[in-house]
N, C-alpha and C positions, 0 to 999 in steps of 0.2 A: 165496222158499221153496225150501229144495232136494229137487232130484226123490228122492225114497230110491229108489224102482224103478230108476234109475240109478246107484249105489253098487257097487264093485266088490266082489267076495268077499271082498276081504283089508279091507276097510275094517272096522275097529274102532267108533266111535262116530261118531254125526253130531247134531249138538247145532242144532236152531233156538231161537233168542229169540225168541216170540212175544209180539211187543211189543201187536200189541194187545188183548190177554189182558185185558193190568193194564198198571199205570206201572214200566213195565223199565227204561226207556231213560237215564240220567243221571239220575235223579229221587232230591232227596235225605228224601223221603218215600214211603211206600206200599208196597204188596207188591210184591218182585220174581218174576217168575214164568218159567221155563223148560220147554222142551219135549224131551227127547235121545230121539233114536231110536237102539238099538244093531242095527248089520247083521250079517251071519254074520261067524263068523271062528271058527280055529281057537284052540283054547284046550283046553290039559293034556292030561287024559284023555279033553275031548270036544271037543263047538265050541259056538262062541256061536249061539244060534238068538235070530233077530230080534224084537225088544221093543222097549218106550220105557217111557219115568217122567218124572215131571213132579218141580221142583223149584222151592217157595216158599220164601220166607225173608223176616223183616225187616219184619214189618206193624208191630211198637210198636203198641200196644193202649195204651191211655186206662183209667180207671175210669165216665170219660163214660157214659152212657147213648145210645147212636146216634150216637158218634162217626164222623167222615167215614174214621178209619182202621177201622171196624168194616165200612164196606159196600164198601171194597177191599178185605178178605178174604173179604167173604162174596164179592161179586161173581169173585175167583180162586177159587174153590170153584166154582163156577156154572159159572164156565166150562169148568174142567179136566171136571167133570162132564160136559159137552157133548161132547168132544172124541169124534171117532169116526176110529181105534179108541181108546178110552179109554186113557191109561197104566197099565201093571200094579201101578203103585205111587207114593205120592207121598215125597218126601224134604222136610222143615222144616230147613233152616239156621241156626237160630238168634232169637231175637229177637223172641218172640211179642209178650211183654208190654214197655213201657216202664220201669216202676220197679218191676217184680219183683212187685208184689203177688198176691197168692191168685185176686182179684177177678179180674184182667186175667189171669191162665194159666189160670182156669176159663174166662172169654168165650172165648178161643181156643181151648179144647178144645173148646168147645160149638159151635163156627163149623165148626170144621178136622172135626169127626164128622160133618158131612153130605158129608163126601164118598166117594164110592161106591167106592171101593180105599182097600185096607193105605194107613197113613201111619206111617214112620219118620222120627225125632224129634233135634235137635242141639239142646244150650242154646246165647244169646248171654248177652255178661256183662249187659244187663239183664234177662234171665230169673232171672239166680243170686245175685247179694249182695245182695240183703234177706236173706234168710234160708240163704244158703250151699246155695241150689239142694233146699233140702226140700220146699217147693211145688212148684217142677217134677219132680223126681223122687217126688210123691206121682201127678202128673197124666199123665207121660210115661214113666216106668220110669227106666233107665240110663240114662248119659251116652254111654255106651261098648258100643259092638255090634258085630256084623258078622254077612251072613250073605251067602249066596251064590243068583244068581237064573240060570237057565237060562247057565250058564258061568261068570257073570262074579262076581267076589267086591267083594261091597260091605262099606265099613269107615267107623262112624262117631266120631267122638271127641271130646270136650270142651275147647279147645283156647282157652279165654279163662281158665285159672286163673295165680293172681295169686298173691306174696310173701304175707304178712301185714305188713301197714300200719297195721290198724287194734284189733290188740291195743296194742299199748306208747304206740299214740296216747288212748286209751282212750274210741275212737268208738264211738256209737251204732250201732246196724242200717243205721236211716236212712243218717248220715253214711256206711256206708259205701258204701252204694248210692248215696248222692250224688256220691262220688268216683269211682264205675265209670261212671256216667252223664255224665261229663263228656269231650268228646273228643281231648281230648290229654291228660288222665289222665296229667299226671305225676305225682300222688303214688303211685298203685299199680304203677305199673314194666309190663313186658313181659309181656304173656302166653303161655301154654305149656299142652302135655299136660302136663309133668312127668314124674317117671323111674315112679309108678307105672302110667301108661297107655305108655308106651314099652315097657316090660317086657312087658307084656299084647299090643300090637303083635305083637312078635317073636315071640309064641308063637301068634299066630292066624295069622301066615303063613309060618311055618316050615316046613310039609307042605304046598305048594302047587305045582305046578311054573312055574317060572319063566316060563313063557307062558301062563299065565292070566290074565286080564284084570284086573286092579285099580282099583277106582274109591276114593276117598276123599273124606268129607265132615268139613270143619271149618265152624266160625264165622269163625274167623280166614282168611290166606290163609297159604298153605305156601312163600312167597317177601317177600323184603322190598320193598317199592314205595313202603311211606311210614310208618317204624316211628312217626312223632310220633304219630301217631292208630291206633298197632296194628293198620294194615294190613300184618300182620304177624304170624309164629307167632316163640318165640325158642329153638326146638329143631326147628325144623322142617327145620333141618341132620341132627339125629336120625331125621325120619321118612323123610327121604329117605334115606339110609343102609339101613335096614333095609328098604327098595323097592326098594336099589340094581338087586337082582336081576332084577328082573322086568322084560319086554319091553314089556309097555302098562300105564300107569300113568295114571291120570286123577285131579285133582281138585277137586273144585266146592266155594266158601264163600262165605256170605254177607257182611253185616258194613258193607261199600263205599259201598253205594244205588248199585253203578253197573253197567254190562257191560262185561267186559272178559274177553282170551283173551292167551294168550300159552302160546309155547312153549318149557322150559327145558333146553332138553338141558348146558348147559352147567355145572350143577346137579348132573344126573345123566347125565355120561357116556356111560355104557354103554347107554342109552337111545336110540334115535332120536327120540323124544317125550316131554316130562314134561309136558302141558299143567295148566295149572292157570287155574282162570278162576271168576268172578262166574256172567255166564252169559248166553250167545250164540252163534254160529255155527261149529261145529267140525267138522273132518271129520280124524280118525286114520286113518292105515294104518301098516301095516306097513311 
């Protein structure tokens, strides 16, 4: 574990994966759970003053009745809830339910409300095609937010929408949630924000100064690492673009079941850091 009382001023985030929360580790089942503590640091018009947040993602929820994916969410809820000092806020990355149903993004709201802090919300694509994301956006609000917490500007976005495949094929709901649910999904092609959430981007951080801290949460990842299974965004050339600007850039996705970190400056340039990662052990500076 790293010491935070040992973090230098200029240090930006420090991310632990606390694995034995829940099943973090390579697990290609169960809730992923993380832990980021952010340290001071200058940022715009103020500075960053010290916090942490916690970030779930990826439980697939059942219709079962006490399914074993039902008591690794409650069990991450239990725990984050324990944590002392508590995080100010929790972050979902996607992927509540397994086959989109009503049932299973209820169970998961009803799980994910016992927990004692704000919880801000990302769909995964099997949260969204059964029904083209109307049950989760009956249960979760928007796709697409951003708001900003003691410095640092948080941005979330929907970033598993898909062509239309299944007008001209002339599939059922089912069928088409069947074919998002599959993982190398090659009939539905690459997923993306697309240019409506691009456009909206641009204009949430257009008035920002460039040394403000930016975190970004997708489902997908913002780098290519294994497009066969859309590990992978396919405008994510775009969002980086429109970040080019900024001096710390973070962003976290679920999607993988794995931890992983990496840093991409070679992406974004003018950056000393672009880190983008699942979720695990990070320490930014300047």
């Amino acid at each position: 574990m790293t010491d935070f009382n040992k973090l230098n001023r200029r240090d930006f985030l420090s991310i632990s994966g606390m694995a034995g929360l829940s099943t973090l580790v390579a697990s290609a089942v169960g809730v992923n759970f993380g832990m980021v503590q952010v340290a001071e640091a200058a940022a715009g018009k103020g500075k960053v003053t010290p916090f942490r947040f916690a970030i779930l993602t990826d439980a697939h929820l059942f219709s079962h009745v006490d399914h074993k994916f039902d008591e690794m969410l409650v069990k991450a809820v239990n725990d984050c809830n324990k944590m002392k000092p508590q995080p100010d806020f929790v972050l979902y990355c996607g992927d509540i339910a397994q086959n989109g149903t009503p049932d299973q993004l209820e169970k998961g709201k009803r799980i994910l409300s016992k927990l004692k802090m704000p919880i801000h919300f990302i769909p995964g694509e099997h949260d969204w095609y059964l029904d083209m994301g109307e049950a989760w956006r009956g249960n979760f609000g928007s796709p697409t937010w951003s708001f900003d917490h003691k410095g640092v500007h948080f941005i979330g976005m929907n970033s598993i929408i898909v062509r239309d495949f299944w007008t001209a094929a002339g599939m059922s709901a089912k069928e088409r949630m069947d074919v998002m649910e599959m993982l190398e999904s090659p009939i539905a092609g690459p997923w993306g924000v697309r240019e409506e959430q691009l456009t909206w981007l641009k204009k949430d951080v257009k008035n920002l100064a460039s040394d403000t801290p930016v975190v970004v949460f997708t489902h997908s990842p913002l780098w290519d690492y294994y497009p066969r299974w859309n590990f992978q965004t396919e405008d994510a050339p775009e969002i980086r673009e429109i970040l080019f600007r900024f001096e710390r850039v973070m962003s976290f996705h679920g999607h993988v079941h794995i931890k992983r970190f990496t840093t991409k400056s070679a992406i974004c340039p003018r950056l000393e850091r672009f880190p983008l990662l699942g979720l695990g052990l990070i320490r930014m500076c300047n």
